[in-house]
N, C-alpha and C positions, 0 to 999 in steps of 0.2 A: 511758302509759295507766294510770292507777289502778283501783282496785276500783271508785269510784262508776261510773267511765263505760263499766268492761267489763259491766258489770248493765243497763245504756240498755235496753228493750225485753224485759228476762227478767224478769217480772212473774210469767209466771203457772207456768216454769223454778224461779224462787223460791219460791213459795208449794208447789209440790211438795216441792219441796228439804226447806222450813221443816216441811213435815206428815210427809217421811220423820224427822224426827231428835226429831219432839215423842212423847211416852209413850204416846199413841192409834194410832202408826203400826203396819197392818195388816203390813207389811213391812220385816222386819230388816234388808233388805239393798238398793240400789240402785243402778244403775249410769249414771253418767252419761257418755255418747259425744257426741263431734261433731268436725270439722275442726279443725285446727291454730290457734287463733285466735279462738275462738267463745266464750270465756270461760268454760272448766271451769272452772278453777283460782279463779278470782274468785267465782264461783256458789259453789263448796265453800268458799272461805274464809266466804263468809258465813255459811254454814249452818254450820260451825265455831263461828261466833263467838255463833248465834245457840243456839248447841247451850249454850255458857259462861255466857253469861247466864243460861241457866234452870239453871244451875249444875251441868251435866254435865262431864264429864272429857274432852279430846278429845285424841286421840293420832291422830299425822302421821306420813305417809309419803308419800315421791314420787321414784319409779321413772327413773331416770336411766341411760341408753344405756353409759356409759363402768361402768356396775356390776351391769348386766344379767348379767357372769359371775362375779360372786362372790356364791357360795350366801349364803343369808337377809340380804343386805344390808338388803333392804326392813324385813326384819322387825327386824333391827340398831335401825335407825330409828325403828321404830313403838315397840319396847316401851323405847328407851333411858331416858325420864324416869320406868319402873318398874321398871327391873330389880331395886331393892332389895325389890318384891314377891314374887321370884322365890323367894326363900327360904320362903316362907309355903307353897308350894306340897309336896305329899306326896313323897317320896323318890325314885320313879322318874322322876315329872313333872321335879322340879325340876332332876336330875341331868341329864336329854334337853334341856330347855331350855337348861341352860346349855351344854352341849356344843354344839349348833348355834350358840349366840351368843359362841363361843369361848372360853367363859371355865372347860369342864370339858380331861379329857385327850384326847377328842378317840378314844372306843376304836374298836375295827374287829371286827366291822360298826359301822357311825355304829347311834343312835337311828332307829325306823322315824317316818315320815308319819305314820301314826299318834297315837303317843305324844305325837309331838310338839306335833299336831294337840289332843288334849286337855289336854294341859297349855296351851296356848295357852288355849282355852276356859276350863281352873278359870281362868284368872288373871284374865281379861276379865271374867267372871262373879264373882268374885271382890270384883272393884274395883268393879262396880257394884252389888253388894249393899250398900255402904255410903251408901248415899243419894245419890250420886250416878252417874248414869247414864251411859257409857260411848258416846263416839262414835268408829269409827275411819274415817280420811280415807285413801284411799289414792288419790294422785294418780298421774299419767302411767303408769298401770298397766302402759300395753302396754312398758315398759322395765323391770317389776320382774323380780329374778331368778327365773325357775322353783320353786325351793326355796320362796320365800317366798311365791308363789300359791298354790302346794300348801296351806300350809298354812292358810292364808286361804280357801283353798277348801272345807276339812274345815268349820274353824269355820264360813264364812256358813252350812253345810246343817245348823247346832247352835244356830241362836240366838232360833229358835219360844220365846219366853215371857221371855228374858233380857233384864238390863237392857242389852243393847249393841242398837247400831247401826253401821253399816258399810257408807260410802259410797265408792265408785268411781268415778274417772274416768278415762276411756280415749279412745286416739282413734278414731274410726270406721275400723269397716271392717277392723278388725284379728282376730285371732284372740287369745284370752286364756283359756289355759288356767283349766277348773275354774268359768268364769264365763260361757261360751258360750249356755248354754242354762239357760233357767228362772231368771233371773234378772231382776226387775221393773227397767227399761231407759227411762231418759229421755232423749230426742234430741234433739241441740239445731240445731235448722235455722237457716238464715238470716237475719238479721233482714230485715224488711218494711220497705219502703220509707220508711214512716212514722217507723219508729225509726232506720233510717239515717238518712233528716234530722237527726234530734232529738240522735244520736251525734254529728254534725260541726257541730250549733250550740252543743255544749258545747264546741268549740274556742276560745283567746282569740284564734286567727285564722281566723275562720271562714272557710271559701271558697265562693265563689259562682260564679254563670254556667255558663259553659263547663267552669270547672276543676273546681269540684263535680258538675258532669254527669259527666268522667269518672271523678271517683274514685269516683264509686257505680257506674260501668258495668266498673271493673277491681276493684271489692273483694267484688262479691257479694256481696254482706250481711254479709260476715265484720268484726268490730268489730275485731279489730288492725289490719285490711287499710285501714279506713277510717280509722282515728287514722294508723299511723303512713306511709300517700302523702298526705295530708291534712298531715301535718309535715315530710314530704320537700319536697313543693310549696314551701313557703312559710318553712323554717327554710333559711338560706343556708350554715350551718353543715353541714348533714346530707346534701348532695349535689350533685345536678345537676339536681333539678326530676322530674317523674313519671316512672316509666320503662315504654319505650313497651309497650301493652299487646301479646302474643304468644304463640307456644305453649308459652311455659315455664308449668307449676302454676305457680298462686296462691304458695303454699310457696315453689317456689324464685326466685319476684319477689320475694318479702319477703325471705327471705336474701341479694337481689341489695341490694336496698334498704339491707339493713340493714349490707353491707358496703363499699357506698359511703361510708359516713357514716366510715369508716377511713383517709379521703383525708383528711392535715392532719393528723390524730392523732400529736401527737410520740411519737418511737422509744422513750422508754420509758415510756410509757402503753402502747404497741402491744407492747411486751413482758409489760408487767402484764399485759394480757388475755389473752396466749397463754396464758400460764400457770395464768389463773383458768378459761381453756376447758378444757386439757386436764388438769385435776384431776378426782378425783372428791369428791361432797360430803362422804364420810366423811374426805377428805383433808385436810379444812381445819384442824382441831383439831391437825395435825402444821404444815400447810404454810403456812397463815396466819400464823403466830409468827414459821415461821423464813423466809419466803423469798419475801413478800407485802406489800408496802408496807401499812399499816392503813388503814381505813374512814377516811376524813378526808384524809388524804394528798393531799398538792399533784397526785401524780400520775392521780389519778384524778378531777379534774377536769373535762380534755377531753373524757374518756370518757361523764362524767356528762350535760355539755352537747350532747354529741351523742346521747343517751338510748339510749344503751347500755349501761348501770351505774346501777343505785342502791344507797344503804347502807340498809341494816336492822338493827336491832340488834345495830350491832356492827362490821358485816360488807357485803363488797361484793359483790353478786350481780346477774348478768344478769337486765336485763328481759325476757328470753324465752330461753326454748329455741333460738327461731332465732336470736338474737342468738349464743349459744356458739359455734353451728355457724356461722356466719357466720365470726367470728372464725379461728377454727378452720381451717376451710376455704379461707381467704383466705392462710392465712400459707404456707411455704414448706416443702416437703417435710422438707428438712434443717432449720428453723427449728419446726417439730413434733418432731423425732426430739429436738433440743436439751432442749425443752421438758420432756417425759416422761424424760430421762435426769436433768434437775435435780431434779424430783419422786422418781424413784427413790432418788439421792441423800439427799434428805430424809426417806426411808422407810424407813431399815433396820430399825426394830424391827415394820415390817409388814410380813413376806414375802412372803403373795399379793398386798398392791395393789404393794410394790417388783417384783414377777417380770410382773404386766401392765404397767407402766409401761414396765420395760426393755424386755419382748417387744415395744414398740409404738416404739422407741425403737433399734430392730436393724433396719438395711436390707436385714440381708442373713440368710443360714443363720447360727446361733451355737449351738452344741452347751451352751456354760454355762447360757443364757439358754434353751433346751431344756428342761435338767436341772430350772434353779429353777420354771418350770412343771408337769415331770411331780407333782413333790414339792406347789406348791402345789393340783394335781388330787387327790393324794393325800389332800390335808387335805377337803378338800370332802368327798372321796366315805366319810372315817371324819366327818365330820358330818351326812352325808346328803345332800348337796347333787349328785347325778348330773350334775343338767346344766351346772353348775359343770363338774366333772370332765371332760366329755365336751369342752367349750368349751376350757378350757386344755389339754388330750391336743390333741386337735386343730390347735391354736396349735404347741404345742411339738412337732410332728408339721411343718409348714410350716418350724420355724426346722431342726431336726435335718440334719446335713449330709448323714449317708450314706441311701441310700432303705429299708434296711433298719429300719434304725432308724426311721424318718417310718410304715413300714408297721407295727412291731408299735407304734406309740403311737396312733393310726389303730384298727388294732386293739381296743387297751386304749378309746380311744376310745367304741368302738361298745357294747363291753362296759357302759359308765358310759351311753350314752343310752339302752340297753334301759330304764332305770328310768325315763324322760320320759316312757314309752306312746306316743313318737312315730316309728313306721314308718318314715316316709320321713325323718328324719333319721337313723334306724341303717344304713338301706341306702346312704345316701349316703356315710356312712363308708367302709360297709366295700366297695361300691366304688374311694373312692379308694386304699383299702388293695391293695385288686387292683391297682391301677395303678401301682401302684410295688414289687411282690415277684413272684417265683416262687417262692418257700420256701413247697414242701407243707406244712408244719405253720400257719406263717400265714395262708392262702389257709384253710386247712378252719376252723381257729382260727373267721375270720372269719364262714364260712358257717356255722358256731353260732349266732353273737352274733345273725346274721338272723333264723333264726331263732324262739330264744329268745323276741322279740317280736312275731314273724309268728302263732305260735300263738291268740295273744290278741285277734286281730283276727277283725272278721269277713270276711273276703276266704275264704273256705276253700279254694275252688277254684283260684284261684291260686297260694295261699299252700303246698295240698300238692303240686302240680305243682314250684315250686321247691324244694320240703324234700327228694322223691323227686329228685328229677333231681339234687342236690347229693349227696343219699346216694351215687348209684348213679355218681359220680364217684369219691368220697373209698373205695367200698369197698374194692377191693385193696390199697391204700398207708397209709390211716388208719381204721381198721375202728372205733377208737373212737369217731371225730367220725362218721363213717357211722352208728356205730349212736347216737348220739345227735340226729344230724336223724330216724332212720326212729322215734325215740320221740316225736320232735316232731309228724313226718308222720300218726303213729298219734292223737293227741291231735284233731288237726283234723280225722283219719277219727272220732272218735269225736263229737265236735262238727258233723260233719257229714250221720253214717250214710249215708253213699253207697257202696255196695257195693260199685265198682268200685277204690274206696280202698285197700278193706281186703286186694284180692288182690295190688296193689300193694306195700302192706305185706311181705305175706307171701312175695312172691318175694325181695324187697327182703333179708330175712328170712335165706332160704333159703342169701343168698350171704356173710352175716357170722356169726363165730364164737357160737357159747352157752355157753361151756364160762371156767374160771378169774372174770378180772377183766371178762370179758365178759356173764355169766350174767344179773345183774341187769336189766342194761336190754334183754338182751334179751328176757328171760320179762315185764319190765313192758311192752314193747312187744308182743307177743303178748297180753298181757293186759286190753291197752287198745282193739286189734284186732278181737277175737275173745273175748271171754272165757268161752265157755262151749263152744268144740271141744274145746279140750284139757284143761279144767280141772282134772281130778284132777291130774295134771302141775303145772300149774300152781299149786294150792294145795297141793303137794308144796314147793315151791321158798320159801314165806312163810319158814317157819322160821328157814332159812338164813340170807335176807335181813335179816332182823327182827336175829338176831343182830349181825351184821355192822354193819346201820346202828348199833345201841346199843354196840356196841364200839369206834367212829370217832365214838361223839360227834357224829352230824351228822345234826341234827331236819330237813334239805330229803332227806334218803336214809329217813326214819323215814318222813315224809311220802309219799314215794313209796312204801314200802311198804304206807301204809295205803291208798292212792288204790287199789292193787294187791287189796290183800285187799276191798276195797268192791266192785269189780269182778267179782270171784267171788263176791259175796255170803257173804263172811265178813267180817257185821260188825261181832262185836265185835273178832275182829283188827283190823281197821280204828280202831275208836275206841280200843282198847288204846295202836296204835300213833299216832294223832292226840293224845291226853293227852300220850302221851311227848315229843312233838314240840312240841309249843306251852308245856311246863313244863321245856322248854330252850331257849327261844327267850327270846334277853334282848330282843329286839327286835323290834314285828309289821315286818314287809315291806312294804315301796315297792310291788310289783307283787299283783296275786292271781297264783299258778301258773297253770300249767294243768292243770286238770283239777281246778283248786283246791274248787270244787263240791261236791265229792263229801266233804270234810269236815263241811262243812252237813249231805247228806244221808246220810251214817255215822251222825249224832246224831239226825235225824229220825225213823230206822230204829230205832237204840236206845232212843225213847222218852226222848234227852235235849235238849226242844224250844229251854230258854232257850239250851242252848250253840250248836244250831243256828243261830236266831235271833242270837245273839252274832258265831257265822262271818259268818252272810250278812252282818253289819252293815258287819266289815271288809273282807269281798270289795267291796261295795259304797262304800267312804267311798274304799279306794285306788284302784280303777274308774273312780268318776267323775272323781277327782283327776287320772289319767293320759288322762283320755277316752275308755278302753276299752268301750266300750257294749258287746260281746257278754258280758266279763267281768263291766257292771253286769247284763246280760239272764239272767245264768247265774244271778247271787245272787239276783235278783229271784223266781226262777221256785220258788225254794226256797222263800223268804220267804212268796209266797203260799200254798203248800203248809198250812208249819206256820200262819200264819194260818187258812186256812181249816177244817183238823183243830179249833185254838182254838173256831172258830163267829164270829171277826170278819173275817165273809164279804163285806163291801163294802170293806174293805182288801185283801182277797186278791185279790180281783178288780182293784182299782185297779192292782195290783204285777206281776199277773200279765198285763193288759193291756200294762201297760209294759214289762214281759219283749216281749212280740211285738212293739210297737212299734220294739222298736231291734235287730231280724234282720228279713233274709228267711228266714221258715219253710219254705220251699224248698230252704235253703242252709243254716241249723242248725237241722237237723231235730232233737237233742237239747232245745232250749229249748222248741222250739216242743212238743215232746211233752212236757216237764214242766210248762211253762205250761198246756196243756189239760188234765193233770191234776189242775192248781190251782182250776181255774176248774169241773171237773167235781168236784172233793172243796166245792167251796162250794156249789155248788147243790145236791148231795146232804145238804149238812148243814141248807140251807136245807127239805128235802124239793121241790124243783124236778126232780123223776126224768125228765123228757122231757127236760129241757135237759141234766142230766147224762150222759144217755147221749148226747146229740148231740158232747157235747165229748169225751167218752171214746171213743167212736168214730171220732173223728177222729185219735186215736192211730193208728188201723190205714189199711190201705189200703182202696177198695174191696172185695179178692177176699179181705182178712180177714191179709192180711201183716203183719209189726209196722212201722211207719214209720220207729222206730228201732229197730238190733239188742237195745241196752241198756234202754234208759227204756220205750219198751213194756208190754214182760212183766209188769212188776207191776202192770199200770192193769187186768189181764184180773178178777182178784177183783171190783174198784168198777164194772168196765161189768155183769158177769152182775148187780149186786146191785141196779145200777138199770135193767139191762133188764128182770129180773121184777117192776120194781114200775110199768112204764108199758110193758108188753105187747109187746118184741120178744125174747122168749126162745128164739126158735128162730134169730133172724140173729145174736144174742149166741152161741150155741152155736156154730155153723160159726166163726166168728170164735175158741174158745178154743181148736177142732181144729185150727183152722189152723196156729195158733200151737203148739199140741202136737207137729205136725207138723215144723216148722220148726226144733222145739229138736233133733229128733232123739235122745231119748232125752239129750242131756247137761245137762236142768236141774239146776240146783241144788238142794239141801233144802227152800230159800227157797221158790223157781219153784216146785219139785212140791206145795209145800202151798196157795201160793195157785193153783193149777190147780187140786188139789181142791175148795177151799172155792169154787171158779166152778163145775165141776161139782157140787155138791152143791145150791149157789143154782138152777140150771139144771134139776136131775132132775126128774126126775116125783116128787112127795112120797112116794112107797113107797121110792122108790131110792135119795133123797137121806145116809139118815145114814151110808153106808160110806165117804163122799166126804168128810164133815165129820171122822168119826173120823179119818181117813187123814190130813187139816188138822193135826189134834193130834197124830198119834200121836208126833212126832221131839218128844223135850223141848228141842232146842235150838230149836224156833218160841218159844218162852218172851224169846230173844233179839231179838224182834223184837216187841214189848209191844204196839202199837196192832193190828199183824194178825193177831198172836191172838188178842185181844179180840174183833175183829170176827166171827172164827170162831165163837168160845165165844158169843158173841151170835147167830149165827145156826141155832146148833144148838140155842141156848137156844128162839129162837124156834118152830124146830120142832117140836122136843120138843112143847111147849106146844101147841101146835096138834093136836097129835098126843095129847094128852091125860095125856102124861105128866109131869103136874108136877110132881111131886115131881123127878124125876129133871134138871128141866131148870133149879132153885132153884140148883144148885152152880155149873155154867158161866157162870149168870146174876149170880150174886155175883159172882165172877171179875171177869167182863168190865166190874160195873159198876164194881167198884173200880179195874182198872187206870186206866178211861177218868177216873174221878174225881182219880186223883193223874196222869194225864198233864194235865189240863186240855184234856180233850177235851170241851166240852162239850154239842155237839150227841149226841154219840154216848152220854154220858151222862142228859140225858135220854132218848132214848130207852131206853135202858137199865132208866130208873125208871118209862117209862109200860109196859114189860114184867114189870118183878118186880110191880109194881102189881097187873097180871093174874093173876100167879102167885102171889100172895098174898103178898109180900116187903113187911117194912117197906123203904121206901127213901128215906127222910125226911134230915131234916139242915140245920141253917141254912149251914155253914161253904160246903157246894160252893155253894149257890145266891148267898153271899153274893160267893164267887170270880168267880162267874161275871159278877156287875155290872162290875169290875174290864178295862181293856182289855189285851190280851194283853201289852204293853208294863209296866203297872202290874204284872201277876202277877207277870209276870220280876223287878221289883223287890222287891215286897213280899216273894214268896221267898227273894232273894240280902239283904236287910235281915234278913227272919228267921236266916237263918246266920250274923247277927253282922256284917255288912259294913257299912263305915260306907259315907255316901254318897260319900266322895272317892271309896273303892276300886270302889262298885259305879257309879259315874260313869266310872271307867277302865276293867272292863274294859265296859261300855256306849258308849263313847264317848260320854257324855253331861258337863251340868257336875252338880258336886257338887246346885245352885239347881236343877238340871231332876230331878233324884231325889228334893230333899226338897219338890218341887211336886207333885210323883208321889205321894209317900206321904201327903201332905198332904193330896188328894182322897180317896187311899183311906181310910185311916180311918176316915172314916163311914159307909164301903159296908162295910166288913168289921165294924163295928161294936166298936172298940177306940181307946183314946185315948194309948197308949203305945207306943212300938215293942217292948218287951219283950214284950207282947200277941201278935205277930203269930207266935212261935213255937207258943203254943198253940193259935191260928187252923189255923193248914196241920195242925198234930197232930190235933187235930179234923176234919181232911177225911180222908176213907178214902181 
């Protein structure tokens, strides 16, 4: 079956194809699914081809089952006829690129998703800057490695405005990481009855009557199903005539079919084939030369004429997939083991494809054949390739003779697919791991690694019933691994504010050591718990820790200190220690943490919005890459925040919708309350004060309780601010008692000032200013820019009301400046239509011209103004270099400057 007649009836499959890949198309990315047989493959080559004609570039890939476990193979493939671009690329790109594609040392930790992910982008973007447009084809998806979706997946959500395109074919009904969801999806059904005719009269043996009655009643519309029982019939060579229709798939008729056609086939054609099946395609450039008769070859013949083989340039490759497996399948247990040992053989300057071949190639336990596996898992997991890793641990895990050994590689296993974001395949590990040890340290080991990745899900409720239950196993014997599930447990108590959690916790607590190499995790678990019972204590203990992590050198213990210090509301300890952590991090991370979040909002808190915006970007890009939806739902909720502070309050809302979207607000009550107060800081900025306070209110309970321990308490300032301004100032009050109530005297500095400044919004205006002073009087609220402003703004406004303006011009400056250089612009004007009042010039082109700019734009024109060129402020954006300088390129005439050296004096000119 050729390309002409796999197209018979995809007309109008076609003209989509052709408008996905022309320069008008609305959609970068698309994805085409259907049954085994339905003509992806043909469909995409055309559009390939038609992509070259208009003189675009098109780079191939196609996802093959025998390489589904060697990390970026896909990608091996796709970029091989540019890797000599790869050098063009900036120093850390280029260096992460190559190291995934083998060609760097290979360090440990590998390169993160990340990096890798924008390097991928400059280079695509790259190539099609130069006039010609960039198509990438990624065929039989559902077989490409993990690794290389991953990063596939980063790019397709980077290619709004870039010359690439990127087309996908998958089979139906599969699951394909990174490309599940939101991605424009053409499906290819059936052909109709009309075009099945028209399929089986381009045969030069048509068949009629009876016999073409049946093959259209056993092929279903499927166009392989109908050429090739349609050549079975009537080729005398190729079998034994139709095979009767029954309850085997379509699929495994056609492999029946297609292995008949093996009857007759002399013995060393029938070896040529085993051989060409059980290769992988990167295999050929080694094993064609030495160990493969050539394209032409008398031997390959019978094969041809039973259309099972053709040549293509060069080279002899299966007319189908099922064809392989056909072959494949067909030959003899021992005559497969043979196969893959002669391929080994021929592979020894390839270690991982030599260690799968042999592992495939061993019938029985073999400790060598073990070893060359753990080694080649090794290599994946320092290129970043986890699910590599976890694949071959696992393999070499099944050959390992003694069970001790099968269980710590099992193990190490489960360790390497926590980085998949896939649940049920760590727990299946480290079950089987349970299944073959009683060695307490391996058992606890295991129930880590679970874990590790259970945090990050949304399951809460199950997820800390097993954390707590594993703890309160492991406490008397391994109190380390205990207290590290009761940190995990604590995370999903916090992710979930259920209160029964947290006394769990806490007993949990009571029965594992605080004291030496224990202290840490356990005050961070306390901290995470609870953070405001015992807090002095608790921000007793930063110091220590803070040392300790900078003295071991280890940015994931720095991190957890800041996560620590954020919790108490010490936040510039917190961003102190987030700086430190990220400017020793050679590499962003495969996974978000948990409780990864709160780095966003450390910088939010500090008044440092772009870096904020910068976290959520990577919480979000490695998120959805692993298909973590609560960990996208957590960065989201951020995102909308600082948007809507910004005043581009139809994005915040869109982001922060999509935060609720993807939890039960029931079950992460944290998202759900940061979300609401995303969505109530935009309507406030909108002046929407009845709707703000409806969202803000829903932070609490009914009877005025906080819905979360944590996230809560700071929304009490923005509910009083928009309940006096749409008349429920007396149910906003009860509601800040309650919560005053509730802290028990142990808020924080933080807490106590934004209670003030609720109670001062709230008083009767005689009463109000001892409540505002009280707001300012700590200098360290200065630490916290945006809600001090808001203060000195509402004292200002008082003041003013109150008739004394003079006095009320100094807070009023203040406030309007900080809002002006955080790019707070709603709060900024307002700002200006009160100094207005109080007779303040508040004029200026710079802010108002800032503000046309979309919050995106700002963060660049900013990081442009400090010198960055666009590669580097494309890396750390995750954007391409072409998306930065499109960026700047609109701004320009809104900021009113025609050089980038301009734009320094631009932001200098903004207060």
């Amino acid at each position: 079956m050729d390309e002409e007649t796999a197209v018979v009836g995809r007309d109008a499959e076609l003209a989509r194809l052709f408008r996905a890949v022309g320069p008008e198309s609305a959609d970068p990315v698309l994805r085409v699914v259907g049954d085994l047989g339905t003509g992806k493959s043909a469909l995409l080559e055309r559009a390939a081809r038609r992509a070259e004609a208009g003189g675009g570039r098109v780079l191939r890939a196609a996802g093959s089952e025998s390489e589904a476990s060697l990390a970026h193979s896909a990608l091996h493939q796709l970029l091989r006829p540019v890797r000599g671009e790869v050098a063009a690329l900036p120093e850390r790109q280029r260096a992460a690129l190559r190291d995934v594609l083998g060609e760097g040392p290979a360090t440990s930790p590998g390169p993160g998703l990340l990096l890798v992910g924008v390097a991928v982008l400059s280079l695509l973007s790259g190539l099609g800057e130069r006039g010609r447009p960039v198509l990438v084809v990624l065929d039989d998806a559902q077989w490409c490695d993990r690794a290389s979706l991953a990063v596939l997946s980063f790019v397709a959500g980077r290619l709004a405005g870039e010359p690439v395109r990127l087309l996908i074919g998958a089979r139906d009904g599969g699951h394909l990481p990174g490309f599940d969801r939101q991605v424009p999806t053409l499906t290819l059904a059936p052909l109709d009855e009309a075009a099945a005719h028209r399929l089986l009269d381009l045969r030069p043996d048509r068949p009629a009557g009876h016999t073409r009655a049946r093959i259209l009643d056993q092929a279903g519309g499927n166009p392989l199903a109908l050429w090739e029982l349609a050549r079975t019939d009537t080729a005398p060579e190729a079998g034994a005539g139709l095979p009767p229709a029954g309850p085997l798939p379509l699929t495994a008729r056609l492999e029946q079919l297609f292995a008949a056609r093996l009857t007759g086939v002399p013995a060393a054609t029938g070896r040529a084939l085993l051989l060409l099946a059980a290769m992988d395609s990167a295999d050929s450039a080694t094993v064609l030369p030495a160990g493969l008769p050539p394209a032409g070859d008398a031997v390959w013949a019978p094969a041809e004429r039973a259309g099972l083989v053709r040549s293509a340039g060069g080279e002899v490759r299966f007319r189908h997939p099922l064809v392989r497996s056909a072959v494949y399948q067909a030959a003899s247990p021992g005559d497969r083991r043979a196969a893959h040992r002669a391929l080994a053989g021929l592979l020894r300057d390839e270690p991982d494809r030599r260690a799968w071949h042999l592992a495939t190639a061993s019938p029985g336990r073999d400790a060598a054949v073990s070893a060359e596996l753990e080694r080649t898992a090794d290599r994946a997991r320092r290129r970043g390739g986890h699910a590599a890793a976890a694949q071959a641990l696992r393999r070499a895990a099944a050959l390992a003779p003694r069970r001790e050994e099968s269980a710590r590689l099992l193990v190490e296993a489960s360790a390497a697919a926590v980085f998949t974001g896939e649940p049920a395949w760590v727990e299946e590990l480290v079950a089987a791991a349970r299944a073959r040890t009683d060695d307490p340290a391996l058992l606890a080991s295991a129930a880590v690694q679970a874990g590790r990745l259970a945090v990050l899900t949304a399951r809460h409720t199950p997820v800390f019933a097993q954390l707590a239950d594993e703890a309160g196993r492991w406490a008397a014997t391994r109190p380390g691994a205990a207290l590290e599930l009761v940190a995990d447990a604590a995370v999903v108590r916090f992710y979930s504010g259920e209160d029964a959690q947290r006394r769990r916790v806490q007993e949990l607590l009571r029965h594992l050591p605080d004291d030496g190499p224990y202290a840490g995790t356990h005050g961070w678990a306390r901290a995470v718990a609870d953070p405001y019972a015992d807090r002095d204590r608790l921000v007793g203990l930063l110091p220590r820790l803070t040392a300790e992590a900078e003295a071991g050198a280890r940015p994931e213990r720095l991190t957890a200190v800041g996560i620590m210090a954020w919790l108490l509301d010490e936040t510039p300890r917190a961003v102190r220690a987030f700086d430190e952590a990220l400017g020793r991090r050679e590499a962003w991370g495969e996974l978000p943490e948990g409780l990864g979040g709160a780095v966003a909002w450390a910088y939010v808190e500090r008044g440092r919005w772009d870096q904020a915006r910068a976290a959520c970007a990577r919480v979000l890009a490695a998120g959805r890459a692993a298909g973590l939806d609560h960990a996208v739902a957590c960065a989201a909720a951020v995102d909308a925040t600082v948007l809507a502070l910004q005043g581009d309050t139809a994005a915040a809302r869109v982001r922060a919708e999509e935060a609720l979207g993807l939890v039960d607000p029931l079950e992460s009550r944290s998202v759900a309350v940061y979300a609401r107060r995303a969505l109530g800081a935009a309507d406030a900025a909108d002046g929407a004060h009845e709707s703000a306070y409806g969202h803000l209110r829903r932070v609490f309970t009914a009877d005025g309780a906080p819905v979360h321990y944590h996230a809560s308490y700071p929304a009490l300032a923005e509910l009083a601010a928009a309940a006096v301004r749409c008349g429920r100032r007396a149910e906003a009050a009860a509601v800040v008692e309650r919560a005053v109530a509730a802290l028990a005297g142990h808020a924080s500095p933080r807490l106590a000032a934004l209670i003030s400044r609720a109670r001062g919004l709230l008083a009767d205006p005689e009463e109000a200013e001892p409540h505002f002073r009280a707001a300012l009087a700590d200098p360290v609220r200065e630490y916290w820019p945006f809600e001090h402003a808001q203060t000195l703004l509402d004292l200002a406004e008082w003041l003013r009301r109150r008739r004394r303006i003079a006095e009320a011009r100094g807070p009023l400056t203040e406030a309007l400046e900080t809002f002006r250089r955080l790019g707070a612009h709603p709060w900024a004007e307002r700002a200006r239509a009160e100094a207005r009042a109080a007779g303040l010039a508040a004029g200026g082109t710079a802010p108002d011209a800032l503000a046309e700019l979309s919050p995106q734009q700002r963060q660049i024109v900013r990081l442009a103004a400090g010198g960055l060129t666009n590669r580097e402020i494309g890396e750390r954006l995750f954007l391409s270099p072409r998306t930065v300088g499109s960026h700047l390129y609109r701004s320009f005439p809104k900021l009113g400057v025609t050089a980038r050296s301009q734009l320094r004096d631009v932001l200098a000119a903004t207060p």
